[in-house]
C-alpha positions as CSV (number, residue, x, y, z in Angstrom):
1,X,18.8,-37.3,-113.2
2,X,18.0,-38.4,-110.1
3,X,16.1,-36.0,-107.5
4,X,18.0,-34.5,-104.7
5,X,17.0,-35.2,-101.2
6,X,14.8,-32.9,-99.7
7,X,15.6,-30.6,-97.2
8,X,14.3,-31.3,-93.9
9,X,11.7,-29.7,-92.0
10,X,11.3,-27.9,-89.2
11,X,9.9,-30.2,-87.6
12,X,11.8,-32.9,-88.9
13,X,15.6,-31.2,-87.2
14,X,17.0,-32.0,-84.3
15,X,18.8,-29.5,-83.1
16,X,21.5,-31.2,-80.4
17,X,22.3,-29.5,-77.1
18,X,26.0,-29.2,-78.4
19,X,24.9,-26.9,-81.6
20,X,22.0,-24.8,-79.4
21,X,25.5,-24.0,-77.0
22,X,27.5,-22.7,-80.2
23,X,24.8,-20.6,-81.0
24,X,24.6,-19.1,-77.6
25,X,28.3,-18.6,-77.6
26,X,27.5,-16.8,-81.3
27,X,25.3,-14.8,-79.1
28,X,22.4,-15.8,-80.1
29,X,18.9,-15.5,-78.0
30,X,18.1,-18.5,-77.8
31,X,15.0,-20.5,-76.0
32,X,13.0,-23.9,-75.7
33,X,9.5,-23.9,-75.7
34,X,7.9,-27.3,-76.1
35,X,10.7,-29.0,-77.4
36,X,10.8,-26.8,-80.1
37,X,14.1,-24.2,-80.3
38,X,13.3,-20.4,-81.2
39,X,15.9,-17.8,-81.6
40,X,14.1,-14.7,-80.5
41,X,17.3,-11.7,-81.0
42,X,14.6,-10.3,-83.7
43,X,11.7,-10.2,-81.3
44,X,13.5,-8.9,-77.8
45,X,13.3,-5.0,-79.2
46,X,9.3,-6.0,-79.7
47,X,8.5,-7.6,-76.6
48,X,6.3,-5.6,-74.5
49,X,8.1,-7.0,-71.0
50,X,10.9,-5.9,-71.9
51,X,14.8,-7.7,-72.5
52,X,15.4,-8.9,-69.6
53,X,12.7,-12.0,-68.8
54,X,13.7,-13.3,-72.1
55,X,17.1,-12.9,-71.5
56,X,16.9,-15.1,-68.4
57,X,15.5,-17.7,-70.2
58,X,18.3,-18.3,-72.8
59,X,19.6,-21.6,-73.5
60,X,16.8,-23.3,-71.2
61,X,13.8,-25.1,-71.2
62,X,11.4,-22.3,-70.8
63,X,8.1,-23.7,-71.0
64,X,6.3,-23.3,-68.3
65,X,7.8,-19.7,-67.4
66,X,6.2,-18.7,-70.8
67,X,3.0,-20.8,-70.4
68,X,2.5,-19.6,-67.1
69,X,3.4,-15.6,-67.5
70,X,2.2,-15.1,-71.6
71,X,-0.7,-17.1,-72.4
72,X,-3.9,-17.4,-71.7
73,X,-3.7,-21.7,-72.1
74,X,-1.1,-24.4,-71.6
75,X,-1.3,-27.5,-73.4
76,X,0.2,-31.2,-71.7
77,X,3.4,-32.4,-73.5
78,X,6.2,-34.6,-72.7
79,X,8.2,-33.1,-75.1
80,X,10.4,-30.3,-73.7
81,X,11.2,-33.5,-71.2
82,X,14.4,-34.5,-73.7
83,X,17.3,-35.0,-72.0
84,X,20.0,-32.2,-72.0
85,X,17.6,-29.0,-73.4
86,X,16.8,-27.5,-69.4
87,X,20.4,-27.7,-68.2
88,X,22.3,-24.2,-69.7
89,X,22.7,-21.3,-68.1
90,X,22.0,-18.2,-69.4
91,X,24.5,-16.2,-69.9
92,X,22.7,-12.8,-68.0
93,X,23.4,-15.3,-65.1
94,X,27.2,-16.2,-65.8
95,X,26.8,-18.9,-68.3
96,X,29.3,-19.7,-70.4
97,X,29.3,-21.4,-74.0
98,X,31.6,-23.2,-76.5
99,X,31.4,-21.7,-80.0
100,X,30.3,-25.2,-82.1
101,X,32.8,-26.6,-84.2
102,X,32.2,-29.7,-86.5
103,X,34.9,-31.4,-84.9
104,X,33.4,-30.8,-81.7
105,X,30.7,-33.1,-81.7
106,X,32.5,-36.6,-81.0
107,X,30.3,-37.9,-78.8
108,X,26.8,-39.7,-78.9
109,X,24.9,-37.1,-77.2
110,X,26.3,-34.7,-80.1
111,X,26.0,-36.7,-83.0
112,X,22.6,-36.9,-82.4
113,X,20.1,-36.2,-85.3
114,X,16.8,-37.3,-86.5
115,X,18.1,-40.5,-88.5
116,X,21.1,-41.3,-86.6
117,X,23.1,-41.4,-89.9
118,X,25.4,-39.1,-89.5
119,X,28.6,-40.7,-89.6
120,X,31.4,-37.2,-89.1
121,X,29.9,-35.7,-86.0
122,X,28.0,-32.6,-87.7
123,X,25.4,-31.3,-87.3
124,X,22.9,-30.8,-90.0
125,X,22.1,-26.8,-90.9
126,X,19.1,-25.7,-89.0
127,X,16.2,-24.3,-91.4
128,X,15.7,-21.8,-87.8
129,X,19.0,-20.3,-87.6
130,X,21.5,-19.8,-89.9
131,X,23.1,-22.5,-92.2
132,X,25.7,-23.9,-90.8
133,X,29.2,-23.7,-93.8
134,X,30.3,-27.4,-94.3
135,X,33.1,-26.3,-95.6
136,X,34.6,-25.1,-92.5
137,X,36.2,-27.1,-90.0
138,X,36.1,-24.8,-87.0
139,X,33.6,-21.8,-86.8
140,X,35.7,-18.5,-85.8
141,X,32.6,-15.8,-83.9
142,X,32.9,-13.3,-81.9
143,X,31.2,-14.9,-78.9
144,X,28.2,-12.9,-76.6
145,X,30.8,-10.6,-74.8
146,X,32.1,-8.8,-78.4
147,X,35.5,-10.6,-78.4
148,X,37.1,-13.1,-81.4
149,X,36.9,-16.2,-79.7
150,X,38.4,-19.7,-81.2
151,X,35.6,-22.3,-81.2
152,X,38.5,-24.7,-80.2
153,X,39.1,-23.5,-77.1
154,X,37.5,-25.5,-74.1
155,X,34.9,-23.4,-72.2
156,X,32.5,-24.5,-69.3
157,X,29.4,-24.3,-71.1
158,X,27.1,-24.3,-68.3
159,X,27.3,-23.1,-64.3
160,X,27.7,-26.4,-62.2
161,X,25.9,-26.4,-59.5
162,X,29.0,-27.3,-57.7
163,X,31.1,-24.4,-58.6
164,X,30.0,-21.3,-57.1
165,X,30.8,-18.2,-57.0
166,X,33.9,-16.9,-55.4
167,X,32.1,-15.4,-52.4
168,X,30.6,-18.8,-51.6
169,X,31.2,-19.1,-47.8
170,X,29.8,-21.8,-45.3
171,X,26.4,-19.6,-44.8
172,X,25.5,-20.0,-48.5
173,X,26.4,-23.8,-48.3
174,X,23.9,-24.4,-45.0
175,X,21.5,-22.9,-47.0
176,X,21.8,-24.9,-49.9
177,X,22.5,-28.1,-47.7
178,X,19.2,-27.0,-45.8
179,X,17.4,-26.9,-49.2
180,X,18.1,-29.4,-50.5
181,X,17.1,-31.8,-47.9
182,X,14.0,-29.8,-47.2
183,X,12.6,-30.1,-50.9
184,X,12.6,-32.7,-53.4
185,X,15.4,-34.4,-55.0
186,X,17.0,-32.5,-58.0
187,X,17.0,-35.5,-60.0
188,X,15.8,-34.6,-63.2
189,X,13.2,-37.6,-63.4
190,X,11.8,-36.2,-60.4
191,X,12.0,-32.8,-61.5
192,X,10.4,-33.8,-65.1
193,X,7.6,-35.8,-62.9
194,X,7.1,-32.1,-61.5
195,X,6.5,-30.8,-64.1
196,X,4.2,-32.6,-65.3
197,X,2.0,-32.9,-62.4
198,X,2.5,-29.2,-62.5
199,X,0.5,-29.3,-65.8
200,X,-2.2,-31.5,-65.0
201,X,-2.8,-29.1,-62.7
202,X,-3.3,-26.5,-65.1
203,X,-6.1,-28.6,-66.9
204,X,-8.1,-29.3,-63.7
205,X,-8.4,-25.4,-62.6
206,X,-8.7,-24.4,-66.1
207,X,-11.9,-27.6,-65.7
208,X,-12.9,-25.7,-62.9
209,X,-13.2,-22.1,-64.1
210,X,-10.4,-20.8,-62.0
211,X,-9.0,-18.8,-64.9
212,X,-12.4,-16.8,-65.7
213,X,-12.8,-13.6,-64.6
214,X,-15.7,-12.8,-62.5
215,X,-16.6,-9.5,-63.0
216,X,-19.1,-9.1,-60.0
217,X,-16.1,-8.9,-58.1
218,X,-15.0,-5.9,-59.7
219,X,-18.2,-4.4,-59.5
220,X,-17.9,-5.2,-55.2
221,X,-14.8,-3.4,-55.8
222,X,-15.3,-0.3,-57.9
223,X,-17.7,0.5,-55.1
224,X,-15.4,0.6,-52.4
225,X,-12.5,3.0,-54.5
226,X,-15.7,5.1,-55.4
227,X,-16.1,5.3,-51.7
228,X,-13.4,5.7,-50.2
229,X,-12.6,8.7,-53.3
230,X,-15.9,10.4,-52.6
231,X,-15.2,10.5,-48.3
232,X,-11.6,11.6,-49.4
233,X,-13.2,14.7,-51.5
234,X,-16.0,15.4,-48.9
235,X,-13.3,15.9,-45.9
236,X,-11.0,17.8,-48.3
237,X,-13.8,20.3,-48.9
238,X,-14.5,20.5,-45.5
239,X,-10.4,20.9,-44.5
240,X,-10.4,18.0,-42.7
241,X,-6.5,17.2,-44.2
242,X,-5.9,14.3,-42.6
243,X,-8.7,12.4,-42.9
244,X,-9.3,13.3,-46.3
245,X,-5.2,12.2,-46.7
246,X,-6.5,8.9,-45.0
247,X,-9.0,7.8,-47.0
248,X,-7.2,9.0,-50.3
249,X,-4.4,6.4,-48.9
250,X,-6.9,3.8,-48.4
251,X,-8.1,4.5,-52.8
252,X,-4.7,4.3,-53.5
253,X,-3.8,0.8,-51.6
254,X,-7.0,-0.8,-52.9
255,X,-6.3,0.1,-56.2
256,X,-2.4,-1.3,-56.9
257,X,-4.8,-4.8,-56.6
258,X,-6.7,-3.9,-59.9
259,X,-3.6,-2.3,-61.4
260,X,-1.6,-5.6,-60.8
261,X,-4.5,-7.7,-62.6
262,X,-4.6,-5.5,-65.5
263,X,-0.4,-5.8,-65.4
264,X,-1.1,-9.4,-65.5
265,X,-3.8,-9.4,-67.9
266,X,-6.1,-10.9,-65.5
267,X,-9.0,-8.6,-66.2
268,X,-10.3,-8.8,-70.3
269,X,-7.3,-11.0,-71.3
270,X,-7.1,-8.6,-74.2
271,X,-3.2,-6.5,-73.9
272,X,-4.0,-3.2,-75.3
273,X,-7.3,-3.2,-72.9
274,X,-5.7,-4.5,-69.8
275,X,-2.9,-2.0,-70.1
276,X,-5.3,1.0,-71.0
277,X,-6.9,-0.1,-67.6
278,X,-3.9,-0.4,-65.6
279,X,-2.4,3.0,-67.2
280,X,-5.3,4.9,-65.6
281,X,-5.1,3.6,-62.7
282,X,-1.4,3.2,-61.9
283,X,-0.7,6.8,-63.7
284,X,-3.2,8.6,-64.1
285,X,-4.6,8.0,-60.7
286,X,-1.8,7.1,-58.5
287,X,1.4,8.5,-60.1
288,X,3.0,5.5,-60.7
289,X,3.9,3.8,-63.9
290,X,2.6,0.8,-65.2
291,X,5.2,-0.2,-67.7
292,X,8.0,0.1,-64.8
293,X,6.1,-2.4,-63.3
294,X,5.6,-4.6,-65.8
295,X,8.9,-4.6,-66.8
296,X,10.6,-5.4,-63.1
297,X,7.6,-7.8,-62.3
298,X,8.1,-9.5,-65.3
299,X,11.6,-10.3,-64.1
300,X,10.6,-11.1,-60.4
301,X,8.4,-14.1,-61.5
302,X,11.1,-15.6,-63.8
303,X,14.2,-15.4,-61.1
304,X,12.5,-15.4,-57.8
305,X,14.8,-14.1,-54.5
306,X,17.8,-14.5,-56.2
307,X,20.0,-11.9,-55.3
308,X,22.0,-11.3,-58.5
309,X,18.7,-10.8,-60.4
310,X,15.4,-10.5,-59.0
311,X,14.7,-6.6,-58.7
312,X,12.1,-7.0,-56.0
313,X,14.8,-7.7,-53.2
314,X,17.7,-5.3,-54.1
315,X,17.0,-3.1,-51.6
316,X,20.7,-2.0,-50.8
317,X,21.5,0.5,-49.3
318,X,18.5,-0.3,-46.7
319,X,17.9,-3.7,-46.8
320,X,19.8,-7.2,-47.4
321,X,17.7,-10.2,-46.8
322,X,20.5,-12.2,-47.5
323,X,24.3,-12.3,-46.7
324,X,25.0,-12.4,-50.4
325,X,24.4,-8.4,-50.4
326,X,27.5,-8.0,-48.2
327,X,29.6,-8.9,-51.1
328,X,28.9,-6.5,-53.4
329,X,26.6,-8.1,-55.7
330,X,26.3,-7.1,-59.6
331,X,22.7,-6.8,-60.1
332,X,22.1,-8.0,-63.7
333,X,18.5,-5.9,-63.9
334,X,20.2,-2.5,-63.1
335,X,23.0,-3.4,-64.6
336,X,25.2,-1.5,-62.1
337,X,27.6,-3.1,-58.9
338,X,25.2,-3.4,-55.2
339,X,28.0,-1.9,-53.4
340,X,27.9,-3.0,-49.8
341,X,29.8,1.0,-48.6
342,X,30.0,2.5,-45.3
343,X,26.5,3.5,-45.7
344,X,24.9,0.4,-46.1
345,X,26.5,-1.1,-43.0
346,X,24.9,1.3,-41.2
347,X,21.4,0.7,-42.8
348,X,21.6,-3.1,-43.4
349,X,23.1,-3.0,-38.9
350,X,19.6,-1.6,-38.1
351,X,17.7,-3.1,-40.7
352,X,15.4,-5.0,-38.6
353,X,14.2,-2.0,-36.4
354,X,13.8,0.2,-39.8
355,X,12.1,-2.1,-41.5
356,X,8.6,-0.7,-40.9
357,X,9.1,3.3,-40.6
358,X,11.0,2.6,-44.3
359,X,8.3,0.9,-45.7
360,X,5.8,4.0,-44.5
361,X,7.6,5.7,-47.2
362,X,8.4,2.9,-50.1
363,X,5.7,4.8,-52.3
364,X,8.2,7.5,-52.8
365,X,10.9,5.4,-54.0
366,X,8.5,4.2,-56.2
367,X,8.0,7.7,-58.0
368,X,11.1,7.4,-58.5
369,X,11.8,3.6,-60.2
370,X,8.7,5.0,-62.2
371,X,10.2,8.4,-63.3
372,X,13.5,6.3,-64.2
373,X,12.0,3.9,-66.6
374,X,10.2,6.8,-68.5
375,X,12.9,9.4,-68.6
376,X,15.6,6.6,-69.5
377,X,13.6,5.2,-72.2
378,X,13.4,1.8,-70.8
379,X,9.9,1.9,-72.2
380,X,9.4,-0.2,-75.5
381,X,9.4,1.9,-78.6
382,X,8.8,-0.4,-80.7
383,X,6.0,-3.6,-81.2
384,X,2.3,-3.2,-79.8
385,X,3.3,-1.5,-77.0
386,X,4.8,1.6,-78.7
387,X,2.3,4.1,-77.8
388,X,1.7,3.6,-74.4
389,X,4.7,5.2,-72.9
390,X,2.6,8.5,-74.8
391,X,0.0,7.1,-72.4
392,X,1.7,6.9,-69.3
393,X,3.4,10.9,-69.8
394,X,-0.1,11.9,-70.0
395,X,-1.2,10.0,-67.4
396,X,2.0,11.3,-65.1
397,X,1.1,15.3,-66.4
398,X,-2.7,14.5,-65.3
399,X,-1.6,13.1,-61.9
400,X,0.5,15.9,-60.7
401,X,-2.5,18.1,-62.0
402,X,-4.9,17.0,-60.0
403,X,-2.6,15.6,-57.3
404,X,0.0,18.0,-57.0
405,X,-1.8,21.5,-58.2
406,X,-4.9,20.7,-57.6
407,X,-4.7,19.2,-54.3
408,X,-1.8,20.6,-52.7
409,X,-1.3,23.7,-53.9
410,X,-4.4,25.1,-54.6
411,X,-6.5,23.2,-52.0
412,X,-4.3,23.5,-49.1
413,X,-3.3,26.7,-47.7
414,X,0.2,26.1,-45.9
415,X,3.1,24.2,-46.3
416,X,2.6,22.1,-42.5
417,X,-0.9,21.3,-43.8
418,X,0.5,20.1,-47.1
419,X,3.3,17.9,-45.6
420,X,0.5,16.1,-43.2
421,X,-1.5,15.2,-46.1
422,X,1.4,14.0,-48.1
423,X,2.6,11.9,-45.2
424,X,-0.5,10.7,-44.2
425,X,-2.1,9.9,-47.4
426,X,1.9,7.8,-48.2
427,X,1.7,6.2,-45.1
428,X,-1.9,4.5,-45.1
429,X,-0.9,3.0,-47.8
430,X,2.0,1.6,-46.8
431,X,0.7,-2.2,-46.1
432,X,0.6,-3.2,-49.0
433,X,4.3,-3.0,-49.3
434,X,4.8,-4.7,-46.2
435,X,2.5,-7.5,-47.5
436,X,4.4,-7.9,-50.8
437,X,7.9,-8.4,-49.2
438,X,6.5,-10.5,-46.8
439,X,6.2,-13.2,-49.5
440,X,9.4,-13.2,-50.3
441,X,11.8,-11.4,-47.5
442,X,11.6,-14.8,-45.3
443,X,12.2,-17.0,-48.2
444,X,14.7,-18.9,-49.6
445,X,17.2,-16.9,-51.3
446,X,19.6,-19.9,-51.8
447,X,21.0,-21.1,-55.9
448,X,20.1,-24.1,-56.7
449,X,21.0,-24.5,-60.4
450,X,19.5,-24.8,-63.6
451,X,18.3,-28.2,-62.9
452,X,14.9,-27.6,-60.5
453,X,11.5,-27.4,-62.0
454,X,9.7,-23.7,-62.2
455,X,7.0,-25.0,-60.1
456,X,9.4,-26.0,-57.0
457,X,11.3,-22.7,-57.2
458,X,7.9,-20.9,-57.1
459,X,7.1,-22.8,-54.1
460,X,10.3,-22.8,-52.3
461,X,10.8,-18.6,-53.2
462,X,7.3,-17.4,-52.2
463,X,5.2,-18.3,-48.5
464,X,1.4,-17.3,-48.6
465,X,-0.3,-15.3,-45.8
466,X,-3.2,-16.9,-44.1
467,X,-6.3,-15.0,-43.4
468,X,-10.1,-15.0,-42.6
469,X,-12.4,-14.6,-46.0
470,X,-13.7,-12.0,-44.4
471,X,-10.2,-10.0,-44.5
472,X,-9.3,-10.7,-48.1
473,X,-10.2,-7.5,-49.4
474,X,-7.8,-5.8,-47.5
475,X,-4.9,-7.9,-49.0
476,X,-6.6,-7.8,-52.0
477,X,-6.5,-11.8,-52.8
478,X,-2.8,-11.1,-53.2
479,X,-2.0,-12.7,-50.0
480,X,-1.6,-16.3,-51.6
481,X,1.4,-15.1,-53.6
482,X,2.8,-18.6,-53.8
483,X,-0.2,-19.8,-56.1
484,X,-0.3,-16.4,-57.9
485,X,3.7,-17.1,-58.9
486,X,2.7,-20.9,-59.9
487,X,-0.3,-18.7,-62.2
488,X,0.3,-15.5,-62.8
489,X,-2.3,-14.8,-65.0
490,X,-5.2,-16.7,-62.8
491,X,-7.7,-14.0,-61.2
492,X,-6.8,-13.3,-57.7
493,X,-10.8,-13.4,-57.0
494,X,-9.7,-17.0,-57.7
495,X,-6.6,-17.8,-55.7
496,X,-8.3,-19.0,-52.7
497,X,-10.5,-21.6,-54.5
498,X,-7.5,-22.7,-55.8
499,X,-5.4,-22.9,-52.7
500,X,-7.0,-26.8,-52.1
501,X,-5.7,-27.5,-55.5
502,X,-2.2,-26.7,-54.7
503,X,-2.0,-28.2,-51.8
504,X,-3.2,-31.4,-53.1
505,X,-0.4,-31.1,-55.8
506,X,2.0,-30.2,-53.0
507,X,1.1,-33.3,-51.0
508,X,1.4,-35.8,-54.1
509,X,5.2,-34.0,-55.2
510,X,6.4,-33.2,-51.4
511,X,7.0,-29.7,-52.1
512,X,7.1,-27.8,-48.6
513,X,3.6,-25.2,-49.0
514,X,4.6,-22.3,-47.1
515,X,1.6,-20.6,-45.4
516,X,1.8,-17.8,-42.6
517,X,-0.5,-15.9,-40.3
518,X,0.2,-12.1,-41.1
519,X,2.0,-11.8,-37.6
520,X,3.7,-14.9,-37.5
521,X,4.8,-13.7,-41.4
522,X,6.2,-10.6,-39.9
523,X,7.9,-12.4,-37.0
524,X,9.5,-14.5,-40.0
525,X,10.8,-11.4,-41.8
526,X,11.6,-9.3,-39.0
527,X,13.8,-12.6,-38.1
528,X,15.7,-12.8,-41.4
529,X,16.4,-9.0,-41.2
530,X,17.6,-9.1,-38.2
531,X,19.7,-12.2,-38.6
532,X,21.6,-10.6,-41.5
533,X,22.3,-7.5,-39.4
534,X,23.5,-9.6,-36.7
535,X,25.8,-10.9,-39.4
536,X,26.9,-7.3,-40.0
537,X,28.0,-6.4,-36.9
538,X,30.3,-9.6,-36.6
539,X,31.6,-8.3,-39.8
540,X,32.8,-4.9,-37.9
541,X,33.6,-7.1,-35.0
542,X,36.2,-9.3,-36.9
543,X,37.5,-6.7,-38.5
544,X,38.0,-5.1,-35.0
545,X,39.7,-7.7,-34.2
546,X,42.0,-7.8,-37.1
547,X,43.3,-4.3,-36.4
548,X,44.1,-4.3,-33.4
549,X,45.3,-8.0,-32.2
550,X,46.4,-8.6,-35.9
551,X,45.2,-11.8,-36.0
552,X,43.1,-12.9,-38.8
553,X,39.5,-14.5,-38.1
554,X,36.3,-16.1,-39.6
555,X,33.3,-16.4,-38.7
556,X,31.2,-20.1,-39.1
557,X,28.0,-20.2,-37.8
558,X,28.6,-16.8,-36.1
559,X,31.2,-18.4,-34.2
560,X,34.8,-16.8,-34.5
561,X,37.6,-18.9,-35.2
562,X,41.1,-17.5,-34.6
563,X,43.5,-19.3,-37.0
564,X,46.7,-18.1,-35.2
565,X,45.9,-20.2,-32.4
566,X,43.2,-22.7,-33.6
567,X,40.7,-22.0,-31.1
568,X,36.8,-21.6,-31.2
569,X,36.2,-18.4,-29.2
């Protein structure tokens, strides 16, 4: 009898872009990483980051986001640079997907398998994912959104970069037209060429040591918290509120930096360790919680500044950095509609003069974010991080011990005294927040599709903040957030050696490096904020204008146009 032929191998399948859309459309999570195709739906409850970075990453060629964010090494390949695997949209960002059929696969870019043999247009069954029934001509699902979908039915299986959204006006156009001329071409041999520069680039730090941690630095700075919490006791024993509320702000900022590496796991590398470290600090010490952090970070470095998804600039009702907030934007992290309401036109109209005295108080709204992830259960409860929500409620009961009870109340005789400290000790603080949206408030918050590179949208999302050496303690390294978001998990002891290595790499790809002074940063925000406002109140003015001359007008440019008469006002 002779021998049947044997099944192929994993490695041995190729899976083509046609089938990896059908399972999507299944509703299926499913990624590329190095050319090979994983279907994660069993590990998304386990992963410590949470859903949502994963989610953003279906149906695309996630390589470098993963090499970049969860490991401690890349390696070089070519691979993941087959045509056709990078250009889906996930469907947490609109995507939509054909369910496969066998019929479905006429053309050469769908009949494509690893002999070429296949002479009906299917599409061998998959040793990942499910085997595929011969025996059915069309594959009846219910599709990602829980309705019976026929496979037959023509669906746009990816978001063309040409069709936007319905509140596409001529502002989001400029921006993209600006863009696009200001950066490299989107051609995906380009982009590809990116990337792998973008690689080599990995080796030649990783050659240099820029991914070791020095530990001397730590030392430098567990001497300066140790200060600045020992003159924060002293002048709290001696009543001294203020000050003591001052230097008690000036522990708190200087910590967040250590709290971030550990989020990163900058420090040991190890993920239980790291976390235990960043728990204390962030909870136990400072009342916020880690995991929160993690979990919206994690998201912020996979869809930089875009509106729609990147938690780190949904600020309404009090700020909009882009006109796409005035449309009432769904935010895909909080899962719940940005409505642009009568209250947010009176914040966002102002926005630009309350930019600073709201950012005094940003570590309260922090509290809160943190007291939402743990009440809500947005913690993992499942996988290696199971236990350290337990953590974090500890570390949250011994803050407001110490903090609350031990320092407010019992400490502090009356309420004035009490609200000074609070203020004050909130307040010093309140740099670092400035510094962090200054990265990214003055940026480009413009869509360019599915087809640019990680390392350009890094570049072209994030600006880095110029500074003497001297001063780097004070941002905490974390002033070169551009070449942080290219490697997350580099030291931030480290980003300044490597700043000559990215600008090299930004001189051979002619990507745009965006580097401020902290002033003329501000200048750039402040400018942005305001420039949105302005677009507010032309908003208010138009509609004005509507009710009471009853002609209709729009506004290009911030010029009016009145379409009754057809002249430029």
């Amino acid at each position: 009898m002779e021998k049947p032929a044997p099944r192929p191998s994993r490695k041995d399948t190729l899976l083509s872009r046609r089938y990896i859309e059908g399972l999507i459309a299944e509703g299926k999570h499913v990624i590329i990483y190095e050319n090979s195709v994983l279907k994660v739906d069993a590990f998304l409850k386990f992963h410590p980051g949470g859903e949502k970075p994963i989610k953003h990453m279906v149906g695309r060629d996630a390589t470098d986001e993963i090499n970049a964010s969860s490991r401690a090494h890349a390696r070089l390949s070519d691979r993941s640079s087959r045509r056709g695997l990078d250009k889906l949209s996930p469907p947490i960002q609109g995507g939509k997907f054909r369910l496969y059929t066998e019929d479905s696969c006429s053309s050469e870019e769908d009949m494509t398998s690893q002999d070429n043999s296949s002479q009906d247009g299917s599409i061998p069954p998959s040793p990942i994912f499910d085997a595929v029934d011969s025996k059915s001509v069309t594959r009846r699902k219910k599709s990602s959104r829980g309705t019976d979908t026929d496979a037959s039915t023509p669906v746009e299986a990816e978001t063309d970069p040409q069709h936007r959204p319905a509140f596409l006006d001529a502002r989001t156009r400029e921006e993209i037209v600006f863009d696009t001329a200001k950066y490299p071409s989107l051609d995906q041999t380009n982009q590809e060429s990116i990337k792998r520069k973008y690689r080599e680039l990995y080796v030649r730090l990783q050659d240099d040591g820029l991914f070791n941690c020095n530990y001397f630095s730590y030392f430098i700075e567990c001497c300066r918290y140790t200060l600045f919490a020992t003159l924060a006791y002293v002048f709290l024993r001696l009543g001294w509120w203020a000050t003591s509320a001052f230097f008690l702000g000036c522990f708190w900022h200087q910590l967040v930096f250590t709290a971030h590496d550990a989020g990163h796991m900058g420090i040991t590398h190890n993920f239980h360790v790291d976390t235990v470290i960043g728990i204390i600090i962030a909870d136990f010490m400072g009342g916020l919680s880690l995991g929160w952090w993690k979990r919206s970070h994690n998201v912020h470095h996979i869809v930089t500044n875009e509106p729609e998804h990147d938690p780190d600039i949904e600020h309404i009702p009090f700020f909009a950095i882009s006109h796409r907030f005035l449309d009432n934007l769904n935010s895909t992290y909080y899962d719940r509609n940005m409505t642009f309401d009568a209250f947010s036109k009176i914040m966002v109209k102002v926005q630009n003069y309350s930019y600073y005295p709201i950012m005094m108080l940003a570590r309260f709204n922090l509290y809160r974010l943190s007291y939402e992830y743990l009440l809500k259960g947005q913690a993992p409860r499942k996988g290696p991080a199971w236990w350290h929500i337990w953590l974090e409620f500890a570390g949250q009961a011994f803050f407001y011990y110490w903090f609350v009870y031990g320092v407010m109340y019992k400490t502090i005789p009356d309420w004035q005294s009490r609200l000074v400290f609070l203020l004050v000790s909130h307040v010093v603080s309140s740099p670092l927040h400035v510094q962090i949206t200054l990265s990214h408030f003055a940026m480009s918050t413009a869509d360019m599709g599915v087809h640019e590179s990680f390392p350009q949208k890094m570049l072209r999302t994030t600006m880095d903040v110029d500074c003497p050496t001297w001063l780097d303690f004070f941002h905490g390294g974390l002033q070169f957030q551009a070449i942080h978001h290219l490697y997350p998990r580099m030291p931030r002891h480290n980003l300044r050696r490597a700043q000559k290595y990215v600008l090299e790499f930004c001189k051979e790809t002619g990507i745009p490096y965006a580097i401020f002074t902290f002033y003329d940063g501000n200048k750039e925000v402040i400018g942005r904020l305001g420039d949105v406002a302005k677009q507010v109140r032309l908003m208010e003015e138009c509609r004005k204008s509507i009710a009471t001359e009853g002609s209709f007008r729009t506004t290009t440019n911030g010029a009016y146009v009145s379409i009754n008469t057809g002249s430029l006002q």
